[in-house]
TIMI-787446 format. One record per atom (N, C-alpha, C, O): residue number from 1; atom name; x, y, z. Coordinates in steps of 0.2 Angstrom, whole numbers, plus 5000, padded with zeros to 4 digits. Layout:
<recs>
REC   k  a   px   py   pz
REC NUM CA    X    Y    Z
...
</recs>
This chain:
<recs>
REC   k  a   px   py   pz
REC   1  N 5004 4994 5000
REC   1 CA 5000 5000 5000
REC   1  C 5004 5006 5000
REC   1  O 5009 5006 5004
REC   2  N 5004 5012 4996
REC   2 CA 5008 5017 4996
REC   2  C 5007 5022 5002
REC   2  O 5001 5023 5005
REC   3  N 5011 5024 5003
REC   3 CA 5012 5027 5009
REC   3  C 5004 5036 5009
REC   3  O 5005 5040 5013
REC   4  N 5000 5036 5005
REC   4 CA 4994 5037 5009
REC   4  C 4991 5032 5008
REC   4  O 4985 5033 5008
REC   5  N 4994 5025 5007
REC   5 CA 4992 5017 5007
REC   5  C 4995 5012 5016
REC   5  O 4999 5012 5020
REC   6  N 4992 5011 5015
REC   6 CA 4995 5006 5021
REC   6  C 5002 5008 5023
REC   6  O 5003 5011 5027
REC   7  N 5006 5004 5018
REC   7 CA 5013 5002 5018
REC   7  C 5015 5010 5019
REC   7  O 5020 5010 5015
REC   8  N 5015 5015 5020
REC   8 CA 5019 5020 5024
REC   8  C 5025 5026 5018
REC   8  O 5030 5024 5016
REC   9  N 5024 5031 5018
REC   9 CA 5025 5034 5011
REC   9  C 5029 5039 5013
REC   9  O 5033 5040 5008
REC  10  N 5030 5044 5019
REC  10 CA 5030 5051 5020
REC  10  C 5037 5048 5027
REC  10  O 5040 5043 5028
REC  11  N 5037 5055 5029
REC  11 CA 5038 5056 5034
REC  11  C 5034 5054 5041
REC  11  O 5035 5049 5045
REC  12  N 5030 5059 5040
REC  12 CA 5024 5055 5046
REC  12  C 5023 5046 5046
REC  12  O 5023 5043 5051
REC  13  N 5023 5044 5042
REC  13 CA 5022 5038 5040
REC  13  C 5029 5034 5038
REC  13  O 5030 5028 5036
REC  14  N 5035 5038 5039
REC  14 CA 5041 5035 5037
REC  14  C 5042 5026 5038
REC  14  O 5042 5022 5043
REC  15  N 5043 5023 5031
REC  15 CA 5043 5015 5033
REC  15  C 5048 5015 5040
REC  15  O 5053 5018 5041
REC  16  N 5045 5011 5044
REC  16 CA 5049 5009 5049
REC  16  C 5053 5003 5047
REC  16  O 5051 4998 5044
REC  17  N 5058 5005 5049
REC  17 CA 5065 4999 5047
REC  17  C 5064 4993 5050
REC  17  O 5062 4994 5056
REC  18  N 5065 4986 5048
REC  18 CA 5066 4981 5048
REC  18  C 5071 4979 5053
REC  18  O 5077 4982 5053
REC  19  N 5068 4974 5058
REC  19 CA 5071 4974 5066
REC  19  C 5077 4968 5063
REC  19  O 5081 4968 5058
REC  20  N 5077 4963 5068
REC  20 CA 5083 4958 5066
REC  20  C 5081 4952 5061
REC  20  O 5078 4947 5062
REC  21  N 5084 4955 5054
REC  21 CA 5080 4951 5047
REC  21  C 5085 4944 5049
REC  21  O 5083 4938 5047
REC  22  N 5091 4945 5052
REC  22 CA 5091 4937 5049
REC  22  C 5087 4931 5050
REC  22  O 5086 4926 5046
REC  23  N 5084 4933 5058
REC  23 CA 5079 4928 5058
REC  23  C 5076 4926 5052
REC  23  O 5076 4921 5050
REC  24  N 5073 4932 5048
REC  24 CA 5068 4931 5045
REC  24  C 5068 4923 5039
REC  24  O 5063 4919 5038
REC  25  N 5075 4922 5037
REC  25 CA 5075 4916 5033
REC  25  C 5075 4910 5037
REC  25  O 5074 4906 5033
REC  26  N 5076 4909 5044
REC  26 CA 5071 4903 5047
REC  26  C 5067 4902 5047
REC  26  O 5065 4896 5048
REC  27  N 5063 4906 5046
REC  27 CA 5054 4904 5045
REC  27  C 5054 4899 5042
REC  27  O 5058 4899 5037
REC  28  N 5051 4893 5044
REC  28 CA 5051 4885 5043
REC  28  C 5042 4887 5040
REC  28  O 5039 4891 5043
REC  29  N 5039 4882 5034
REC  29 CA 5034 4882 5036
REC  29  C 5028 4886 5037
REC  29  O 5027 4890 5041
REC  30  N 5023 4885 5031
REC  30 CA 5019 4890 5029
REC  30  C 5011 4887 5031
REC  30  O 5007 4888 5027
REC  31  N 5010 4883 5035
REC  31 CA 5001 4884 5035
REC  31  C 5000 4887 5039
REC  31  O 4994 4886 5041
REC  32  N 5004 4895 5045
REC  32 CA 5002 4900 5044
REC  32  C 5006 4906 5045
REC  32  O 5012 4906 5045
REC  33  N 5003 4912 5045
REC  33 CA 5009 4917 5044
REC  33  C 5011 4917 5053
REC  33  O 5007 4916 5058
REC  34  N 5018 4919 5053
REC  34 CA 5022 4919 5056
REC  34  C 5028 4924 5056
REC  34  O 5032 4924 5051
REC  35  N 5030 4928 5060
REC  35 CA 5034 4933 5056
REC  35  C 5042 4930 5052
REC  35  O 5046 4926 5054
REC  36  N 5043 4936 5047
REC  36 CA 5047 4930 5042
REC  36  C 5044 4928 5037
REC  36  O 5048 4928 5032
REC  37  N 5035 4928 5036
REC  37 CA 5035 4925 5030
REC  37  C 5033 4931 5026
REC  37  O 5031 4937 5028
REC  38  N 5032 4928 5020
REC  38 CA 5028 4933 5016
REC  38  C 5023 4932 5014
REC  38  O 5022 4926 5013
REC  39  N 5016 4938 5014
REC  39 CA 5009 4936 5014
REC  39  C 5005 4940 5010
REC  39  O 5004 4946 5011
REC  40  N 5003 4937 5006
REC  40 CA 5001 4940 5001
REC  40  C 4994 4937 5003
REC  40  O 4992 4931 5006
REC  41  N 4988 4946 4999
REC  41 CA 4982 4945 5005
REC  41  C 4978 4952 4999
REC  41  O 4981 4956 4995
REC  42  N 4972 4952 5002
REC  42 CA 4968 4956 4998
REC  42  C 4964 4960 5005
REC  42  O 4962 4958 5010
REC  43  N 4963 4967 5001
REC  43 CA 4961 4971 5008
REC  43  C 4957 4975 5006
REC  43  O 4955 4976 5000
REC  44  N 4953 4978 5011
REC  44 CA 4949 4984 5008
REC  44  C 4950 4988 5017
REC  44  O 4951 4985 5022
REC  45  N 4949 4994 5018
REC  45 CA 4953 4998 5021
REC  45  C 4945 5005 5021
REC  45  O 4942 5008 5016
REC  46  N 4943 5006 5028
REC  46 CA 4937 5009 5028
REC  46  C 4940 5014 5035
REC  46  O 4945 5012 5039
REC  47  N 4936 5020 5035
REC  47 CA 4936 5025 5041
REC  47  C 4930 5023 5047
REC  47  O 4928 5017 5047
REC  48  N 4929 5026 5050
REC  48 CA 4926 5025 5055
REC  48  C 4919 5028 5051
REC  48  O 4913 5025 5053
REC  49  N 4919 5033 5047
REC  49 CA 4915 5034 5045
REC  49  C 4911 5030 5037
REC  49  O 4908 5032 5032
REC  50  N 4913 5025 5037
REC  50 CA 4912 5019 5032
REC  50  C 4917 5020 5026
REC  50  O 4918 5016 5022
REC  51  N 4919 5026 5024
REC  51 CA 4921 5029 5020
REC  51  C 4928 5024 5017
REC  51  O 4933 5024 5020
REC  52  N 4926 5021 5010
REC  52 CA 4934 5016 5008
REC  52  C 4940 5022 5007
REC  52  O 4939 5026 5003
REC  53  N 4947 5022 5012
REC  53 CA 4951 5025 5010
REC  53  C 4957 5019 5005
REC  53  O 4963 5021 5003
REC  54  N 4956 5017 5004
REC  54 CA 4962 5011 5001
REC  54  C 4957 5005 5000
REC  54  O 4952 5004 5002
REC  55  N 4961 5000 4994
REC  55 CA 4958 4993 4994
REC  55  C 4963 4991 4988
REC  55  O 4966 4995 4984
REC  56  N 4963 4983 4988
REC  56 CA 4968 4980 4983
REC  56  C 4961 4978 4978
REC  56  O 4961 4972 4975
REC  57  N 4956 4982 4978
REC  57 CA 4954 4977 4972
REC  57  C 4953 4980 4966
REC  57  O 4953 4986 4966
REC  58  N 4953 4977 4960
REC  58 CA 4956 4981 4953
REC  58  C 4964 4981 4953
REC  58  O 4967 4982 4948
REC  59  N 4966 4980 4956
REC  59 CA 4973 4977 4954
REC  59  C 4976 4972 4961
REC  59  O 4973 4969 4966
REC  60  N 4983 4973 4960
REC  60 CA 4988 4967 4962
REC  60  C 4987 4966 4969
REC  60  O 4983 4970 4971
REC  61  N 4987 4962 4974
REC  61 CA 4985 4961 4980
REC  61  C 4992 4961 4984
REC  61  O 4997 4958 4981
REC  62  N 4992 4964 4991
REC  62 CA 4997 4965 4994
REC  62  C 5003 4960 4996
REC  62  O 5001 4955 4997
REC  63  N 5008 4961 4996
REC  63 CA 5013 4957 4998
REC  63  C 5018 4960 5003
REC  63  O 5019 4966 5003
REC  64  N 5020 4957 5007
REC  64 CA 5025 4961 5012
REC  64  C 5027 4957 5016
REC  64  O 5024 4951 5015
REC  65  N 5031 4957 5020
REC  65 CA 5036 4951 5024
REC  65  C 5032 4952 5033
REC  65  O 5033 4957 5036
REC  66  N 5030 4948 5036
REC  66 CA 5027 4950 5042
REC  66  C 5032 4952 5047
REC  66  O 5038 4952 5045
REC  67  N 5029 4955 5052
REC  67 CA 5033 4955 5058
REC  67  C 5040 4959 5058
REC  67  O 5044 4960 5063
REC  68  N 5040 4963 5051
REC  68 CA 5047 4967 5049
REC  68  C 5045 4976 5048
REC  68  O 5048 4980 5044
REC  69  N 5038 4978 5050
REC  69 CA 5036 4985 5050
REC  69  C 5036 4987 5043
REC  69  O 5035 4993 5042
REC  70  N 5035 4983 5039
REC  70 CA 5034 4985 5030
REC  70  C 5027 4987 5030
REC  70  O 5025 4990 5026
REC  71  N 5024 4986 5037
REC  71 CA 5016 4989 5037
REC  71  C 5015 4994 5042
REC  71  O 5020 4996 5045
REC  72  N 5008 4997 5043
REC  72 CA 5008 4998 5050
REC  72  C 5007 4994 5055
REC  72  O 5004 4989 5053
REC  73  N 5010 4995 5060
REC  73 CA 5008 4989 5066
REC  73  C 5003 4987 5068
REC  73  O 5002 4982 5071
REC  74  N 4997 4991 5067
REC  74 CA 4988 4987 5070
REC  74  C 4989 4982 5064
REC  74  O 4989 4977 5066
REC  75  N 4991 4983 5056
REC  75 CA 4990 4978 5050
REC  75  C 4995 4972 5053
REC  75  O 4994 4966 5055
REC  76  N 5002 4974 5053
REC  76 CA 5008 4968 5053
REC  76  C 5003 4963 5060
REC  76  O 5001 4957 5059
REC  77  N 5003 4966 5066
REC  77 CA 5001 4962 5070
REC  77  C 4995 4958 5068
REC  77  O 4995 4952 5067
REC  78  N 4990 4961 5067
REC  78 CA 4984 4957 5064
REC  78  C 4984 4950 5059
REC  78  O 4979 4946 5058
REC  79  N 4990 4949 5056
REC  79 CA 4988 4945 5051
REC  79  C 4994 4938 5055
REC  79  O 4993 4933 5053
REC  80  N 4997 4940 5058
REC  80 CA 5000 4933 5061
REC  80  C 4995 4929 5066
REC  80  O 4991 4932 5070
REC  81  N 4997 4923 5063
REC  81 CA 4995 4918 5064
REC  81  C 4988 4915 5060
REC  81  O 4985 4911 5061
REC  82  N 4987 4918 5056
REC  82 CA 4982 4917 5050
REC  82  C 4983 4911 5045
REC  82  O 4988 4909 5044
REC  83  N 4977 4909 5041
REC  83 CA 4979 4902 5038
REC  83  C 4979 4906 5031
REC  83  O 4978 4912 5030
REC  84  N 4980 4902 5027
REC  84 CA 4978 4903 5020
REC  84  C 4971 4903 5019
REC  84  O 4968 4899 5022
REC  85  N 4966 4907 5015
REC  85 CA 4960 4909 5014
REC  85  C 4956 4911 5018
REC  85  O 4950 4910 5018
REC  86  N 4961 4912 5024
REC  86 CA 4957 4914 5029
REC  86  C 4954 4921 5029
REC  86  O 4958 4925 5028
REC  87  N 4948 4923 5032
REC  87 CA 4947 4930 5029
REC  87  C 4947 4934 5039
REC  87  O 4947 4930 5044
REC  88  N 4947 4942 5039
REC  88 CA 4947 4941 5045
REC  88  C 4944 4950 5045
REC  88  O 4944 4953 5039
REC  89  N 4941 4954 5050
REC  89 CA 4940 4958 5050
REC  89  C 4941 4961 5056
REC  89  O 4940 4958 5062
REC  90  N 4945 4970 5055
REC  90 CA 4950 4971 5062
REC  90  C 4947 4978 5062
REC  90  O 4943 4981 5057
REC  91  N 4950 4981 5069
REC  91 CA 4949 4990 5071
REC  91  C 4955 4993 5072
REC  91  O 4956 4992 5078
REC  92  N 4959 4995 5069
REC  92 CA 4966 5000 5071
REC  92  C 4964 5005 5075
REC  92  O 4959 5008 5074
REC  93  N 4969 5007 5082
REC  93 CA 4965 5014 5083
REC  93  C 4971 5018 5080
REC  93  O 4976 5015 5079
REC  94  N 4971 5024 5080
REC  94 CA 4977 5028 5076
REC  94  C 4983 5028 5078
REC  94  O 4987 5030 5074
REC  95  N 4985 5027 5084
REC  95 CA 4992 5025 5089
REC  95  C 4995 5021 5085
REC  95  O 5001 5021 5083
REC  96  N 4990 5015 5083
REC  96 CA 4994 5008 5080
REC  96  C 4995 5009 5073
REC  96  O 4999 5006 5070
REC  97  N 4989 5016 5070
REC  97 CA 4990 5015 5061
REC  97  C 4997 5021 5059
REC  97  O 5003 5020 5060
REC  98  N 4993 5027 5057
REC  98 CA 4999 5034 5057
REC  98  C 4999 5037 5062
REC  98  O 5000 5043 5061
REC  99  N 4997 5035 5068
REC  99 CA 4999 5040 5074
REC  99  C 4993 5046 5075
REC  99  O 4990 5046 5070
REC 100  N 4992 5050 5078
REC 100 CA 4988 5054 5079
REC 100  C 4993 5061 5076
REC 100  O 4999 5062 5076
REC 101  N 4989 5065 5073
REC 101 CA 4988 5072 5071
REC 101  C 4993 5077 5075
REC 101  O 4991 5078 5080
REC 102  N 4999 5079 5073
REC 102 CA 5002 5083 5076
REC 102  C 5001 5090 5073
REC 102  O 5000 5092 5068
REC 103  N 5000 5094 5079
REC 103 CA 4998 5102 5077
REC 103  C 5007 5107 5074
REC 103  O 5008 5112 5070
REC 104  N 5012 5102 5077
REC 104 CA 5017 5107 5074
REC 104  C 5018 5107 5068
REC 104  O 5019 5113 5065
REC 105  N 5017 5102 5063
REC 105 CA 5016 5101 5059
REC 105  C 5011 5102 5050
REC 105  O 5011 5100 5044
REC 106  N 5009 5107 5054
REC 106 CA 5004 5112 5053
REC 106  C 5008 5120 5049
REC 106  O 5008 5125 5052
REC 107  N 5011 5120 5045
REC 107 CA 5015 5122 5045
REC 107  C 5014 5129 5038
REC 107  O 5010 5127 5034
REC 108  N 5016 5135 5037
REC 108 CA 5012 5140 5031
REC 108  C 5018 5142 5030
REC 108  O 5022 5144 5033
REC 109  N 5018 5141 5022
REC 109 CA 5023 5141 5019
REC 109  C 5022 5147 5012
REC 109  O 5016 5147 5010
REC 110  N 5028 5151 5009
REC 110 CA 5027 5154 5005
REC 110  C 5023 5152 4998
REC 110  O 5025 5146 4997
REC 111  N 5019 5154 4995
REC 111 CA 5015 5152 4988
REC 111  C 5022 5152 4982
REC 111  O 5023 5148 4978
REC 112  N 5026 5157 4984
REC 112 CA 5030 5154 4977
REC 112  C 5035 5150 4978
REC 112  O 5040 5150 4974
REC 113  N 5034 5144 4986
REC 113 CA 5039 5138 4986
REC 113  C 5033 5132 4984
REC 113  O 5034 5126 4984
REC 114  N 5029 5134 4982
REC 114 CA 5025 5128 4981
REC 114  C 5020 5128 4973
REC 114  O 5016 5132 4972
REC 115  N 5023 5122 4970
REC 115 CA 5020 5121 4963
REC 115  C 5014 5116 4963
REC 115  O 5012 5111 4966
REC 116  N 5009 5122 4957
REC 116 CA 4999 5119 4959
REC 116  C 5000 5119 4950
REC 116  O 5004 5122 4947
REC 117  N 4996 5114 4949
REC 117 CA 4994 5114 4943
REC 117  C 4987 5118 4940
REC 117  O 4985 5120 4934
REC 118  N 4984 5117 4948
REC 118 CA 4979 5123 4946
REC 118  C 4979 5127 4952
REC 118  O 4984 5126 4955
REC 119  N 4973 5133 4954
REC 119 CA 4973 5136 4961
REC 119  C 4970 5133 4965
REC 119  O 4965 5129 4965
REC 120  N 4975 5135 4971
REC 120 CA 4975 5132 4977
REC 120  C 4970 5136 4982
REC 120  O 4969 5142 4982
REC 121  N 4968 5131 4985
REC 121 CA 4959 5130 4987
REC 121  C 4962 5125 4996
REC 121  O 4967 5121 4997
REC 122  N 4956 5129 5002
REC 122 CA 4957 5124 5006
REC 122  C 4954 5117 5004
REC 122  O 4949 5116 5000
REC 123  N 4957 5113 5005
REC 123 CA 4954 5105 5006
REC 123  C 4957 5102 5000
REC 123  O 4955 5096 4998
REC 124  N 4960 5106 4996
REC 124 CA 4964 5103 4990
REC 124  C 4971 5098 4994
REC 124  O 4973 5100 4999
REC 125  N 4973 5092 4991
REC 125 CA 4978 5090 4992
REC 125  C 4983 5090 4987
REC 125  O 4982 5088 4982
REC 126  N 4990 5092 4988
REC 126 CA 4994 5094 4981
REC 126  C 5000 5090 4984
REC 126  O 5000 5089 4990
REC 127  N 5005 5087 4981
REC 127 CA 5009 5084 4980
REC 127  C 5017 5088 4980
REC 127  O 5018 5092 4976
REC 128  N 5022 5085 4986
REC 128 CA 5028 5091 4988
REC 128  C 5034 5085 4985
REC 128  O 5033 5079 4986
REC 129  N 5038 5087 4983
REC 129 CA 5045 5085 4985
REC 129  C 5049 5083 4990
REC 129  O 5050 5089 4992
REC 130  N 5051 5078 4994
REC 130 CA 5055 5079 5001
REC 130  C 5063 5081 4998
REC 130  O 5065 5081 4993
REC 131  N 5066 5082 5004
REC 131 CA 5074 5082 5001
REC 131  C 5076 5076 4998
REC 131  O 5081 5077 4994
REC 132  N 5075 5070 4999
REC 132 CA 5078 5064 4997
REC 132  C 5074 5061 4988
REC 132  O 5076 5056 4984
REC 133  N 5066 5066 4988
REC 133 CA 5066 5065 4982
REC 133  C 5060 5061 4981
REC 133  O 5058 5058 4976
REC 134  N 5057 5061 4985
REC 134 CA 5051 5057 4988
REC 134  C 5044 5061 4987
REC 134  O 5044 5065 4991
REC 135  N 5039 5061 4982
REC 135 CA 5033 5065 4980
REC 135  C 5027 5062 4988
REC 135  O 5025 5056 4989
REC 136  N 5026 5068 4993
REC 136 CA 5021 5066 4997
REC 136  C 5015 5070 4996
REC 136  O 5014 5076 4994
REC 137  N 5011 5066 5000
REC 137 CA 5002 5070 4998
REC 137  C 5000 5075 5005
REC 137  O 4999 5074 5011
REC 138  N 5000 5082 5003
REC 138 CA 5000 5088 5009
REC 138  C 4992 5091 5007
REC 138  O 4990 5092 5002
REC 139  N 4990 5092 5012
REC 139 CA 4982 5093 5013
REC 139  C 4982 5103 5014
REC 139  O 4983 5105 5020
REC 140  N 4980 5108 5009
REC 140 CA 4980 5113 5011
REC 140  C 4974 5116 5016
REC 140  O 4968 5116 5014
REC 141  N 4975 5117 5020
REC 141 CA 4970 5118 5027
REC 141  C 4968 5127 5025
REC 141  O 4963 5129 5025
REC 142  N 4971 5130 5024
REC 142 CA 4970 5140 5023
REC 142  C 4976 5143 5017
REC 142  O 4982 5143 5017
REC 143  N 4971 5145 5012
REC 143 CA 4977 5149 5009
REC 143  C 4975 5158 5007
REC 143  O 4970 5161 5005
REC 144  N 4981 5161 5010
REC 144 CA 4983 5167 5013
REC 144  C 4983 5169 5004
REC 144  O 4982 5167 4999
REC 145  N 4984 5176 5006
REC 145 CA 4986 5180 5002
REC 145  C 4996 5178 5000
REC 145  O 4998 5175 4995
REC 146  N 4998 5179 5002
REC 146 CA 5007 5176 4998
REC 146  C 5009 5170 5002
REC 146  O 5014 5168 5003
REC 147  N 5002 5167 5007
REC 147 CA 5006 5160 5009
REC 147  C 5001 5153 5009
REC 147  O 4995 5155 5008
REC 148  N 5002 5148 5010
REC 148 CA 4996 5144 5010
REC 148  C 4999 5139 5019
REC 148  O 5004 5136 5020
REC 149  N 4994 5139 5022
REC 149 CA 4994 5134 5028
REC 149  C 4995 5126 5025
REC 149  O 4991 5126 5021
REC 150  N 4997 5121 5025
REC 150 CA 5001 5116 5025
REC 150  C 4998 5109 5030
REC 150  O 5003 5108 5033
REC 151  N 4994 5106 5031
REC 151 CA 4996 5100 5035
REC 151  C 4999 5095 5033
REC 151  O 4997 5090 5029
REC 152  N 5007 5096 5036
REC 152 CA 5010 5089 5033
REC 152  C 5011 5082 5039
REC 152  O 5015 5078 5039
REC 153  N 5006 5083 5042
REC 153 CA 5002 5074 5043
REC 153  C 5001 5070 5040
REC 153  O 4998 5072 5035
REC 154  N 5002 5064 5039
REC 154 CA 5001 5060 5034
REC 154  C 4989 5061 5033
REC 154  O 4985 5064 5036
REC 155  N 4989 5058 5030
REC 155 CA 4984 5061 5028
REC 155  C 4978 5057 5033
REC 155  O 4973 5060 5036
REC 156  N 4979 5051 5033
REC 156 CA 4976 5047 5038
REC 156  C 4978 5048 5046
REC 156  O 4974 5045 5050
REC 157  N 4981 5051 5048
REC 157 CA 4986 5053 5054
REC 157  C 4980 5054 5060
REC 157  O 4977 5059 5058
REC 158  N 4977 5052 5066
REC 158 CA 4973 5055 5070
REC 158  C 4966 5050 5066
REC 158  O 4960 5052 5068
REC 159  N 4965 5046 5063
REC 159 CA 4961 5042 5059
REC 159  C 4961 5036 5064
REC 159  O 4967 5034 5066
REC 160  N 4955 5031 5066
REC 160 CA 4956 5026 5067
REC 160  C 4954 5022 5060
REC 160  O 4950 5025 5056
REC 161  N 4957 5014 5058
REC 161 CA 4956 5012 5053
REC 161  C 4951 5004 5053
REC 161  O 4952 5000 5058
REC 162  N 4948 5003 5049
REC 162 CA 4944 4998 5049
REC 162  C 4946 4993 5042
REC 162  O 4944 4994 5036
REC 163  N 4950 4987 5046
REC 163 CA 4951 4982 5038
REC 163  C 4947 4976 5037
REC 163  O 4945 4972 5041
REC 164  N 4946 4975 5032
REC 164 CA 4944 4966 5027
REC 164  C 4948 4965 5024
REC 164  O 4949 4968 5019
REC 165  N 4953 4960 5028
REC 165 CA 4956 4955 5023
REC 165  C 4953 4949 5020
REC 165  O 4947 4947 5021
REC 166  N 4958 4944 5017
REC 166 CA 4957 4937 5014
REC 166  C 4965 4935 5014
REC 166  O 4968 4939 5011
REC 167  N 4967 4931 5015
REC 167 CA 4975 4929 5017
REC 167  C 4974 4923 5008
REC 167  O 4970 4919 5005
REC 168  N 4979 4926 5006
REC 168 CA 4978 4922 4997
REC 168  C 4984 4918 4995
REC 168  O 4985 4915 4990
REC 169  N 4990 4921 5002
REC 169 CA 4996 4915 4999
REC 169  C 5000 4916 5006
REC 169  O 5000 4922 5008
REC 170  N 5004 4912 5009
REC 170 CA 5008 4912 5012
REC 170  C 5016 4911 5011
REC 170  O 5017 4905 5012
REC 171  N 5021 4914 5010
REC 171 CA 5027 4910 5006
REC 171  C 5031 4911 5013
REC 171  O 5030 4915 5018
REC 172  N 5036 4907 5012
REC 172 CA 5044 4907 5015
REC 172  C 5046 4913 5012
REC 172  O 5045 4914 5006
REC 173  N 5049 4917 5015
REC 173 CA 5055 4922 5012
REC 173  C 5058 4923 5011
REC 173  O 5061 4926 5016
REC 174  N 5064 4922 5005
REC 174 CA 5068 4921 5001
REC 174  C 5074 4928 5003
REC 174  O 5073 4934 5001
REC 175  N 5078 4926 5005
REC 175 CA 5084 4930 5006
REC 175  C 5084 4938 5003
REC 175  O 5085 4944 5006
REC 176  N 5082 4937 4995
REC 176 CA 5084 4943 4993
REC 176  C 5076 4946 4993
REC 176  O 5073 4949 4988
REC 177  N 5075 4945 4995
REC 177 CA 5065 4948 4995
REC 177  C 5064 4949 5003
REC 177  O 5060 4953 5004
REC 178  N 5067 4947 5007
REC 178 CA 5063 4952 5013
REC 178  C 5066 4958 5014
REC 178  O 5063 4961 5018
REC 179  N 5073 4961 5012
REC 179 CA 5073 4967 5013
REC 179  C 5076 4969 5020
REC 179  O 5075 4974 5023
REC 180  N 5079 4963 5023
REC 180 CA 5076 4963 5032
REC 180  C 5087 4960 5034
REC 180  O 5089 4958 5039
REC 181  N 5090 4961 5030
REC 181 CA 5097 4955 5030
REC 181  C 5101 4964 5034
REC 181  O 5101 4969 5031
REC 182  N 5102 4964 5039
REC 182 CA 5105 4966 5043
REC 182  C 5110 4962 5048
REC 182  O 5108 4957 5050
REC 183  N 5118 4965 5052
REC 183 CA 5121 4961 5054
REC 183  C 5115 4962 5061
REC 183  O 5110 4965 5061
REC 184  N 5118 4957 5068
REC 184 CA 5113 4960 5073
REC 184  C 5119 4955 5079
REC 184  O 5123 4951 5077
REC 185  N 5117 4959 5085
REC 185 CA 5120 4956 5089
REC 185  C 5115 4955 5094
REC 185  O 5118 4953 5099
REC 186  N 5111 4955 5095
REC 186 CA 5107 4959 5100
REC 186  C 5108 4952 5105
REC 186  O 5108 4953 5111
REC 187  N 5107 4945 5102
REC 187 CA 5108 4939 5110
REC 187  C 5114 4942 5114
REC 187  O 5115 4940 5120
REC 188  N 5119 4945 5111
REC 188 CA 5129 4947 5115
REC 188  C 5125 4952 5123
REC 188  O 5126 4952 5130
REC 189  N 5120 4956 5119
REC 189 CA 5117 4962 5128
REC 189  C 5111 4962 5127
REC 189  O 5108 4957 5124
REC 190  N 5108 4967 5131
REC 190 CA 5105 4968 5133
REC 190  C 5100 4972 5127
REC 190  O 5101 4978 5126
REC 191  N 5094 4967 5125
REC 191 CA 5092 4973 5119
REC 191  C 5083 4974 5118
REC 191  O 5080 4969 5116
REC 192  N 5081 4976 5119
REC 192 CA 5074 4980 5118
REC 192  C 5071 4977 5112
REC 192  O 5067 4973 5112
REC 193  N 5075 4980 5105
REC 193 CA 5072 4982 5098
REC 193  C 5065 4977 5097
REC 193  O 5060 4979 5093
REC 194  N 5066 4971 5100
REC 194 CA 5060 4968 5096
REC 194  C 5055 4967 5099
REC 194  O 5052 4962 5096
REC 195  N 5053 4970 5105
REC 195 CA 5046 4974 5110
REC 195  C 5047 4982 5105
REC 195  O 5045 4986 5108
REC 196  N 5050 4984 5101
REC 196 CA 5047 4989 5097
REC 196  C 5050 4995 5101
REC 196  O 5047 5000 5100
REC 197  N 5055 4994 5105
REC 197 CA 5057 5001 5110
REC 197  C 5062 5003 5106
REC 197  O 5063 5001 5101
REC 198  N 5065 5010 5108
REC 198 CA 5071 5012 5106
REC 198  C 5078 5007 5108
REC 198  O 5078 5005 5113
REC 199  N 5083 5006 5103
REC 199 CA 5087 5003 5105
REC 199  C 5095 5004 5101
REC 199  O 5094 5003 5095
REC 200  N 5101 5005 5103
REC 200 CA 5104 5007 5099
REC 200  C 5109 5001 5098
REC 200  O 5115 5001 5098
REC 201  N 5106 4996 5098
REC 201 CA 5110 4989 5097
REC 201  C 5112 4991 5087
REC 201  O 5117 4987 5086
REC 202  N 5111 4993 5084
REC 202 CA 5112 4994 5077
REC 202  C 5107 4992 5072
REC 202  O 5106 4995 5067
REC 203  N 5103 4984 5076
REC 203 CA 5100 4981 5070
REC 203  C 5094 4986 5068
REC 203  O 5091 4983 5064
REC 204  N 5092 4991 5070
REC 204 CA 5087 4994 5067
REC 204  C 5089 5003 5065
REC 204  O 5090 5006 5070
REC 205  N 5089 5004 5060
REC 205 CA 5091 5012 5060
REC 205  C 5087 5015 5059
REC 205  O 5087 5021 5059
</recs>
């Protein structure tokens, strides 16, 4: 899912990096998901207010390596331990999707640093550049005389999320496909990273 998709696109929603991948290639054994594998699955993705914000249907259906933060965590957690065709219906609350709405981040920015292909209007969303190169979706909340207010929250941000999956393939994951092959030390100390705390063991940047 692109990052106003599931799968995490922006800043606000920055991919969280992949915790200790070597595990990942022991994953023995696929009649259910387990973190490690990869899970290929079809989704439909609704608000609180019934409203579909995302769905894999009309095209490809999702793939991603469990248990390695390639998702949000209400999605990663939900789907371990799942069979094959198995269908399942879940509530995220925003903590666990893109986090709640940050007000600093609200931000009004000069009108001739920002390219419109038409005029810019509140409740338009226009598409920015990051420094590294990356197109994100920014939601104009006020636009001034020489400046426009800005929310660069991810757009779901402060949202709880409502999903329907169908689990449609289970795989082992293959070395050069999980994405997750970091050195790690963390059995030598004392280490956190994988209760999701901060940890400067290295295996997660």
């Amino acid at each position: 899912m692109a990052k106003n998709k599931v799968d995490k696109t922006e800043k606000a929603n920055k991919a969280k990096k992949p915790g200790k991948a070597s595990k990942a290639n022991k994953v023995s054994g696929t009649d259910k998901v387990n973190k490690g594998n990869k899970v290929v699955l079809e989704y439909e993705g609704k608000l609180d207010s019934g409203e579909i914000f995302d769905s894999s249907k009309g095209r490809a259906p999702l793939e991603f390596v469990a248990g390695y933060g390639q998702v949000i965590k209400g999605f990663d957690d939900s789907v371990i331990g799942m069979k094959k065709g198995d269908e399942k219906e879940f509530h995220i609350e925003a903590k666990n999707a893109y986090g709640e709405a940050r007000p600093e981040l609200i931000r009004e920015i000069p009108k001739n640093m920002i390219k419109a292909d038409k005029e810019m209007e509140a409740g338009m969303v226009i598409m920015m550049a990051t420094p590294d190169g990356h197109q994100i979706p920014l939601l104009i909340k006020e636009v001034k005389k020489d400046a426009v207010l800005l929310d660069m929250n991810h757009l779901l941000a402060g949202k709880n999320l409502n999903f329907k999956i169908k689990i449609l393939d289970i795989k082992e994951c293959k070395e050069e496909e999980c994405d997750c092959e970091k050195e790690c030390d963390c059995e030598k100390h004392d280490c956190e990273c994988e209760e999701g705390k901060d940890c400067d063991c290295g295996c997660v940047d």
